[in-house]
N, C-alpha and C positions, 0 to 999 in steps of 0.2 A: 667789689664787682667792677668787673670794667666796663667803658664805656659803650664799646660792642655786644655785650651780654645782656640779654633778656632776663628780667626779673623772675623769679620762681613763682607760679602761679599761687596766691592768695584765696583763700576761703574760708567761708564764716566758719567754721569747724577747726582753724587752725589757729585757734584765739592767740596764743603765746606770739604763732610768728608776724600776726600784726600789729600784737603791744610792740614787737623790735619794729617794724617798720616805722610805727607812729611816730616812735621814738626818737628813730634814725629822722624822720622829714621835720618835727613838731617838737624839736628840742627842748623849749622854751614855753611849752603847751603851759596854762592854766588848770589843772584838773578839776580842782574846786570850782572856777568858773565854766568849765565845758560844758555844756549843753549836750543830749543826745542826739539830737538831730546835727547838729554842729560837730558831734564824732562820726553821727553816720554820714556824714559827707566829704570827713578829710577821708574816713574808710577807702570808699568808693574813688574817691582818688589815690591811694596809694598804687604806683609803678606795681605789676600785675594782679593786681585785685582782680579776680577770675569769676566770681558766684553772683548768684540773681540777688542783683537787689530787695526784693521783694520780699524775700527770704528773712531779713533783719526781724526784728521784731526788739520790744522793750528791754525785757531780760536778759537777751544777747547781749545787746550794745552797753548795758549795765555790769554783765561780768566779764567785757574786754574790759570797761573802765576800770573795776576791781582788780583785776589783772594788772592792768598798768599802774594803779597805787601802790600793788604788792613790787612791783619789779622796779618803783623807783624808790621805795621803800629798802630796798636790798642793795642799791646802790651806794644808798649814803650811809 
């Protein structure tokens, strides 16, 4: 993306495309040590994270997590 380009708007519903964002910012993440509240706040800052906070809930932010073990599981 370039630096002029606005990010594609992010929403809880588009779980895949925030495991890549997390990814992209959080390289180096810990998943074993992440914390849910601690995911749900780099969430919430990812470049156009677009959806009501509010909205999160336990089970969401636990199958982005799953999500993102499966996708760095497939990396290696």
């Amino acid at each position: 993306m370039r630096d002029n380009e606005q990010p594609k708007p992010l929403y809880w519903e588009a779980s895949y495309e925030i495991v890549l964002s997390l990814m992209e910012h959080h390289p180096h993440a810990d998943l074993d040590a992440l914390g849910l509240q601690e995911l749900y706040e780099w969430i919430l800052a990812l470049p156009g994270f677009a959806d009501e906070p509010i909205l999160a809930n336990d089970e969401l932010l636990t199958a982005i997590l799953r999500e993102w073990y499966e996708e760095i599981g497939e990396d290696s």
